[in-house]
C-alpha positions in Angstrom: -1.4 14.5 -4.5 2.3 14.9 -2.9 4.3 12.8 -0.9 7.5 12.5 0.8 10.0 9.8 2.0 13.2 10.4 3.9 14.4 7.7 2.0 13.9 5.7 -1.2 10.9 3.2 0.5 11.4 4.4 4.1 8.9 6.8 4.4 5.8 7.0 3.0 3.9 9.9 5.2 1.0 12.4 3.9 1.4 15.7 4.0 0.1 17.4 7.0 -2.5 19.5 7.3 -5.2 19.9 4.7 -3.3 17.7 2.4 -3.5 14.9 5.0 -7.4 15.8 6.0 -8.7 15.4 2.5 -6.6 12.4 2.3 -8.1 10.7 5.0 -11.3 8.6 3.0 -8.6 6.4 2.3 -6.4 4.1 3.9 -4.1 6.9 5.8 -6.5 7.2 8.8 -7.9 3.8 8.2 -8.1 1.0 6.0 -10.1 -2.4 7.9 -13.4 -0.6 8.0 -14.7 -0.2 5.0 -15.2 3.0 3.1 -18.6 3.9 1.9 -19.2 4.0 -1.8 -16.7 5.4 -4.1 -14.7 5.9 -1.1 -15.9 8.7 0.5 -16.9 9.0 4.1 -19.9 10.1 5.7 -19.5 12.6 8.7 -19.4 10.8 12.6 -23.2 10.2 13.5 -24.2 10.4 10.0 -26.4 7.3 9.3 -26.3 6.0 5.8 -27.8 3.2 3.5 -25.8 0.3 2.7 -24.9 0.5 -1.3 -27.0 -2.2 -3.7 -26.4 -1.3 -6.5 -23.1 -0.6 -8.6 -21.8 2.8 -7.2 -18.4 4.4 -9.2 -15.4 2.1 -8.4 -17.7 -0.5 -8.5 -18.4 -3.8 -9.8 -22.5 -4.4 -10.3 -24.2 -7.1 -8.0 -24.0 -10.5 -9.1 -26.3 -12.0 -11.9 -29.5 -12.1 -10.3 -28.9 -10.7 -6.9 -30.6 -7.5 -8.0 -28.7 -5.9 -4.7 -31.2 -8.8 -2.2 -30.3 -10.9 0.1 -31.1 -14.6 -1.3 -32.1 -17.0 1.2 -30.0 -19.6 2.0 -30.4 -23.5 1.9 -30.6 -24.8 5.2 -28.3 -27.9 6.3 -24.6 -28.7 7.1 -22.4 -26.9 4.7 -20.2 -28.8 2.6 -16.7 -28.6 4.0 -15.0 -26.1 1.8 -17.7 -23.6 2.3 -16.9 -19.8 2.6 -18.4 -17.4 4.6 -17.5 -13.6 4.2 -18.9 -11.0 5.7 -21.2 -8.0 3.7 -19.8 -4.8 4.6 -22.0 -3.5 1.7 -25.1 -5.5 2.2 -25.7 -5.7 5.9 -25.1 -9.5 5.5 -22.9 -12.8 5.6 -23.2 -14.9 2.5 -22.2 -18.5 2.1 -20.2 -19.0 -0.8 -19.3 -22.3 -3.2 -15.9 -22.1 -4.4 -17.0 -23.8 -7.8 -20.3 -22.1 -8.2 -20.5 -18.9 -6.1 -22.5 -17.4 -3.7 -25.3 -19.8 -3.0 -27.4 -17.2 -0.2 -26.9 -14.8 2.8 -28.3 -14.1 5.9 -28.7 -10.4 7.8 -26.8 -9.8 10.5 -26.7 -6.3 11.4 -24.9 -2.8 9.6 -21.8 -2.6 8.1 -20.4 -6.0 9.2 -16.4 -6.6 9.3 -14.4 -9.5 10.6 -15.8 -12.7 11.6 -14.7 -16.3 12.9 -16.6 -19.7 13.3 -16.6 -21.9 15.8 -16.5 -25.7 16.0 -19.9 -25.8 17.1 -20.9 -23.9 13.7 -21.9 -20.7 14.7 -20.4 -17.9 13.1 -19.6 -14.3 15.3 -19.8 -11.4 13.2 -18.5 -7.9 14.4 -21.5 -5.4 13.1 -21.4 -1.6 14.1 -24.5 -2.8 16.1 -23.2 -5.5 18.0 -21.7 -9.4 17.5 -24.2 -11.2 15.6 -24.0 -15.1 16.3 -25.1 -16.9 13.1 -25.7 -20.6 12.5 -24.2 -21.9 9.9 -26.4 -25.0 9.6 -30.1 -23.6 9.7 -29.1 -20.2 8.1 -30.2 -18.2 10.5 -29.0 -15.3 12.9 -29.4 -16.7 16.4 -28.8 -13.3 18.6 -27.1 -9.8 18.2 -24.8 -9.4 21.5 -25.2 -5.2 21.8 -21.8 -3.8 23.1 -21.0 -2.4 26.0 -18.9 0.3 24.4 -20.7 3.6 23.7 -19.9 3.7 20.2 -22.4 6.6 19.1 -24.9 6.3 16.0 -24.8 3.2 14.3 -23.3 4.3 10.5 -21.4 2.7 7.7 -18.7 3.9 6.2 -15.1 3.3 6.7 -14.7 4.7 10.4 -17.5 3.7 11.2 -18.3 2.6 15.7 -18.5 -0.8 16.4 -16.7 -4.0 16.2 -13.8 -4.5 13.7 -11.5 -7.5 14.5 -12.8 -10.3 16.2 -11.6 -14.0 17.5 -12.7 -16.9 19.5 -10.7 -18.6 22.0 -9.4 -22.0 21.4 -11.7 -23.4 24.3 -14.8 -21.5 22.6 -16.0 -20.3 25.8 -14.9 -16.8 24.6 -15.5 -14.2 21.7 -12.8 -11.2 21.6 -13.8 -8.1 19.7 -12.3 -5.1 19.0 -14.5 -2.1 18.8 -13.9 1.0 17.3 -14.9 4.5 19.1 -14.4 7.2 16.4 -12.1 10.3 17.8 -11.0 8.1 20.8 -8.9 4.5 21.6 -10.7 1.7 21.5 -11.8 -1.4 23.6 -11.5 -5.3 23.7 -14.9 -6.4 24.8 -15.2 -10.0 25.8 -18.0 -12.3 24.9 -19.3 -15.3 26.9 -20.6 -17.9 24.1 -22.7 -19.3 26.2 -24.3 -16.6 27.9 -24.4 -14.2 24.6 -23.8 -10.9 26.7 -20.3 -9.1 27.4 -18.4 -9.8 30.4 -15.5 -7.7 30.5 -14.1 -4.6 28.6 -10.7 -3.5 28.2 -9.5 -0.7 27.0 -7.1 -0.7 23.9 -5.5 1.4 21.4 -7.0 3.5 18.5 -9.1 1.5 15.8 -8.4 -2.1 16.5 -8.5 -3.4 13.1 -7.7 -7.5 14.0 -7.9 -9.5 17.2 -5.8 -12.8 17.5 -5.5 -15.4 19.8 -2.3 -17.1 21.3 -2.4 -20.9 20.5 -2.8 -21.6 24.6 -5.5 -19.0 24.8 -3.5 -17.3 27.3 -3.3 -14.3 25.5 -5.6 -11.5 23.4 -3.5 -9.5 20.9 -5.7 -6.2 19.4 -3.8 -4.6 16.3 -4.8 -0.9 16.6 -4.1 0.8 13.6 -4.5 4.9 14.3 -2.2 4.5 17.2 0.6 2.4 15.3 0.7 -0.6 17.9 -0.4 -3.9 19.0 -2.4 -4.1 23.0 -1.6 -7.5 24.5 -4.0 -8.8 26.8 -3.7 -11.3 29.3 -7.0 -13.4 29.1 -7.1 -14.5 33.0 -6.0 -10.9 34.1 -7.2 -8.8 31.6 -4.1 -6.7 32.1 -3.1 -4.7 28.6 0.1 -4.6 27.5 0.9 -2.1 24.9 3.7 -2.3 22.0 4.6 0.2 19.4 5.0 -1.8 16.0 6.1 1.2 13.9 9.1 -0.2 11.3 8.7 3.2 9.7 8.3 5.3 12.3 5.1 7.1 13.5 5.8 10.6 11.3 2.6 11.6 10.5 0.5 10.4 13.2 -3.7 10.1 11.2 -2.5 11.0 7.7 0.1 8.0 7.6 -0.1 5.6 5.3 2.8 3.6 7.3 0.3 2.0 9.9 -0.2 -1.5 11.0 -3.3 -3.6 9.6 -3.5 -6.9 10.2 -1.6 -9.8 12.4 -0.9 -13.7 12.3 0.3 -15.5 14.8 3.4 -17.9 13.9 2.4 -21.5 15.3 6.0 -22.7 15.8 6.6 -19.6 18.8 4.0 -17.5 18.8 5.2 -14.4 17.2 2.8 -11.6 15.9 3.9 -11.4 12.4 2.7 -8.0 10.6 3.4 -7.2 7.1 4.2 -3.7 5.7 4.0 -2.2 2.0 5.2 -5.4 0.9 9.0 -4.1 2.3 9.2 -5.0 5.5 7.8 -7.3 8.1 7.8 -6.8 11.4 8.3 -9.8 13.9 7.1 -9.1 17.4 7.9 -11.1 20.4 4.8 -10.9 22.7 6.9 -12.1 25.8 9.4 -9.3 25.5 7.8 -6.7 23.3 10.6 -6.4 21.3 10.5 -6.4 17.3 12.4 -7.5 15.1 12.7 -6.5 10.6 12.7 -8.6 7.7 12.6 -7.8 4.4 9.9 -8.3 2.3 9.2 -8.3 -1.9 6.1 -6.9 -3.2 6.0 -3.4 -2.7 2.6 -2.9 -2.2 0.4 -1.7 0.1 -0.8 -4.5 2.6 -3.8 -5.8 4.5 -5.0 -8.8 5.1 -2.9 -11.6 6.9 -3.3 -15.2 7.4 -1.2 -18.0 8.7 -1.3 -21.9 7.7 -1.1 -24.9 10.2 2.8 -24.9 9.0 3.5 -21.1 9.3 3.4 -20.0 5.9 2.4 -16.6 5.8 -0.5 -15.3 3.4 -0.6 -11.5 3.0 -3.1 -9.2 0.6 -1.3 -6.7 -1.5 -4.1 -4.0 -1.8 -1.8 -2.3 -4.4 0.6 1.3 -4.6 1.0 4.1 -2.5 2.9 5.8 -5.0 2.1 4.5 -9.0 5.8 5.4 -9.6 7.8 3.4 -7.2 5.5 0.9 -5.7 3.7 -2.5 -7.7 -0.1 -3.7 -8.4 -2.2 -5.9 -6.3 -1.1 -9.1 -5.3 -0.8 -11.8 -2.8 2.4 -13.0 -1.1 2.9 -16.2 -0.1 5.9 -16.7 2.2 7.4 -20.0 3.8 8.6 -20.3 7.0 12.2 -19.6 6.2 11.6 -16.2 4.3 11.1 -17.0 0.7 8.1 -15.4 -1.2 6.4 -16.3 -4.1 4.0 -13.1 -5.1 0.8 -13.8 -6.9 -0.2 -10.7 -9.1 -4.3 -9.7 -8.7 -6.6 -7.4 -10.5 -8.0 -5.1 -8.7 -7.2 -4.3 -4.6 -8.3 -6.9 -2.3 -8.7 -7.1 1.5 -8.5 -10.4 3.2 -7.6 -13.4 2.5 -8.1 -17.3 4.0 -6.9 -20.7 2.7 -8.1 -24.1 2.0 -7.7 -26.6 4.6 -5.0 -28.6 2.3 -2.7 -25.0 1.8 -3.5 -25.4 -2.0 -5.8 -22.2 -3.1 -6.4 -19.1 -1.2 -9.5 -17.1 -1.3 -9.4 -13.3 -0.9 -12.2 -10.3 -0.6 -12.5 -8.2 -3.2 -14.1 -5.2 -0.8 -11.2 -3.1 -0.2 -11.6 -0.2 1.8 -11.5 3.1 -0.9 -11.9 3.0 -4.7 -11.6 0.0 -6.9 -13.7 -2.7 -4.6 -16.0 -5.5 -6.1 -18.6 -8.1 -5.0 -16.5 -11.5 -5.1 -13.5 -13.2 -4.1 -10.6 -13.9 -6.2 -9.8 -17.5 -6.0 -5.5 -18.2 -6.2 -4.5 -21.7 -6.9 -0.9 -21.2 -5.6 0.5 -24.5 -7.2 -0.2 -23.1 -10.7 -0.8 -19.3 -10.0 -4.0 -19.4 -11.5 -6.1 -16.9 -11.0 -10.7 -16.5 -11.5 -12.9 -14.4 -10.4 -16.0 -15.3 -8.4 -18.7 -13.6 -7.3 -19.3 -13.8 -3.7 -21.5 -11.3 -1.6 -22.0 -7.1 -1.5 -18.2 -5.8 -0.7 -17.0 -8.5 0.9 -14.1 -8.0 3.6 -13.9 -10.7 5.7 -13.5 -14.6 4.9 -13.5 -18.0 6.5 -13.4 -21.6 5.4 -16.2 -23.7 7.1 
């Protein structure tokens, strides 16, 4: 497997061509999905089973689970709950940081990113639809179908359907981007109350993560095939679109250089979006423009999450290259640019953080070769680091 740069860490760009194409059941085309087993892809329109059981790259269910969903308890979770989301399982399980995944409820294929609201019910971004979940009686409550032809429902890692999703601060609105294989995709907008779609906006190419401005004024959809983040206006629906390429867009499907995943910095509302553990690129919604700064842990990176005091969390899903770039890890990076990197076994996805800052959780159900069925659980006043098992593939995580 060759690549090039055209510069020491400046370029990291597949090979065109065949190279690139046989490349692509990995992250360079796309990495938020999730791959199917042993990280190949199935063909578009090819329907496939969710894995569960242990498939090569794997890690084997946990104790117990025999690859079945296990009922869970009804009543109030306990603050400090987790919730991920099953890309392998066709399910959300609730998960107790000290003892594991404690049962899971189906939601629909292939689910991705998630978010809960204060009322408790969960929205879950399924290639089928948004399932709404509630978190108290354990149950799914409705599936909201898109209005986005999206083709066959499949798995897989480019799979159709929903990918990133948020709720606005208000929770009268879900925002979730769906993905249309071969084509850019939309921002569909969800009324909570109504469960149907109101509005759908078109955006760029695989919208991997959907964020919110603090106000609610705003809809920002990271679209990772077409190297850019759409900004939406939420009372006009008008789309913005900004290139966020700090390596340039060389390469175009068979990069590896794309963006993933976004915060939003409380103090101004910035997008912040991390790359290869080099460089992170600061974008100023208002004006479009972006701005560099260096980064430490030379890895390939996902997942991204902000704290109430803008420190940044970002999942290092590990190297490009075995000969220049490092291992897993998580950064953790303060608002004035230091890091402190957190080494992991194993690529991860996502990440989220307790409410007092003090341990981060994040998915072990990366995207190509290597996943597993937990969390790894980061106490980042120590640097401790367990295991847990937590769901079928997990990608995406939230604290209830």
């Amino acid at each position: 497997m060759t690549k090039y740069r055209r510069a020491s860490r400046t370029a990291r760009v597949l090979l065109p061509g065949a190279v690139a194409v046989a490349l692509l059941a990995g992250c360079a085309q796309g990495s938020g999905g999730a791959a199917s087993a042993a990280g190949s892809t199935p063909p578009a329109g090819t329907a496939t089973t969710p894995a569960t059981a242990a498939s090569p790259g794997t890690a084997p269910p946990p104790a117990g689970s025999s690859g079945t969903v296990r009922p869970a308890p009804t009543g109030r979770p306990a603050p400090g709950t987790l919730l991920v989301s099953d890309f392998g399982s066709d399910t959300v399980t609730f998960v107790d940081p000290a003892r594991g995944a404690t049962g899971s409820v189906k939601v629909g294929t292939a689910p991705y990113g998630l978010v809960v609201g204060k009322d408790g019910r969960a929205w879950v971004a399924t290639a089928e639809g948004v399932a709404v979940v509630d978190t108290t009686t354990r149950e799914r409550l409705a599936l909201v179908p898109y209005e986005t032809d999206t083709g066959p429902v499949t798995t897989g890692e480019y799979r159709g359907g929903g990918m990133g999703i948020a709720l606005a601060p208000d929770g009268r609105r879900v925002y979730v981007g769906v993905n249309v294989p071969g084509g850019n995709g939309t921002l569909e907008v969800i009324d909570t109350a109504a469960l149907r779609v109101t509005d759908t906006v078109e955006v760029g190419r695989r919208p991997f993560d959907v964020d919110v401005s603090r106000d609610g004024a705003e809809v920002y959809a990271t679209n990772h095939d077409s190297f850019d983040v759409t900004i939406v206006g939420a009372g006009t629906l008008k789309p913005r679109r900004v290139e966020v390429a700090p390596y340039g867009t060389e390469g175009g499907l068979g990069s590896w250089l794309k963006p993933h995943y976004t915060a939003v910095r409380p103090s101004d509302g910035k997008l912040l979006l991390p790359f290869e553990g080099e460089r992170l690129a600061v974008v100023d919604p208002r004006t479009g423009r972006t701005t560099i700064e260096p980064m430490t842990a030379n890895t390939h990176q996902h997942g991204a999450t902000v704290t109430p005091d803008g420190t940044l969390l970002t999942v290092g899903t590990g190297p490009i290259d075995p000969d220049e770039d490092r291992g897993p890890s998580l950064t953790v990076r303060t608002p004035g640019g230091a890091e402190r990197v957190y080494p992991l076994e194993g690529p991860h996805e996502d990440v989220a953080v307790s409410k007092d800052g003090r341990t981060a959780y994040v998915t072990g159900g990366f995207t190509r070769d290597g996943y597993w069925d937990g969390l790894s659980v980061v106490d980042l006043d120590t640097g401790e680091t367990r295991r847990l098992a937590a769901g079928s593939r997990p990608l995406g995580v939230v604290v209830l």
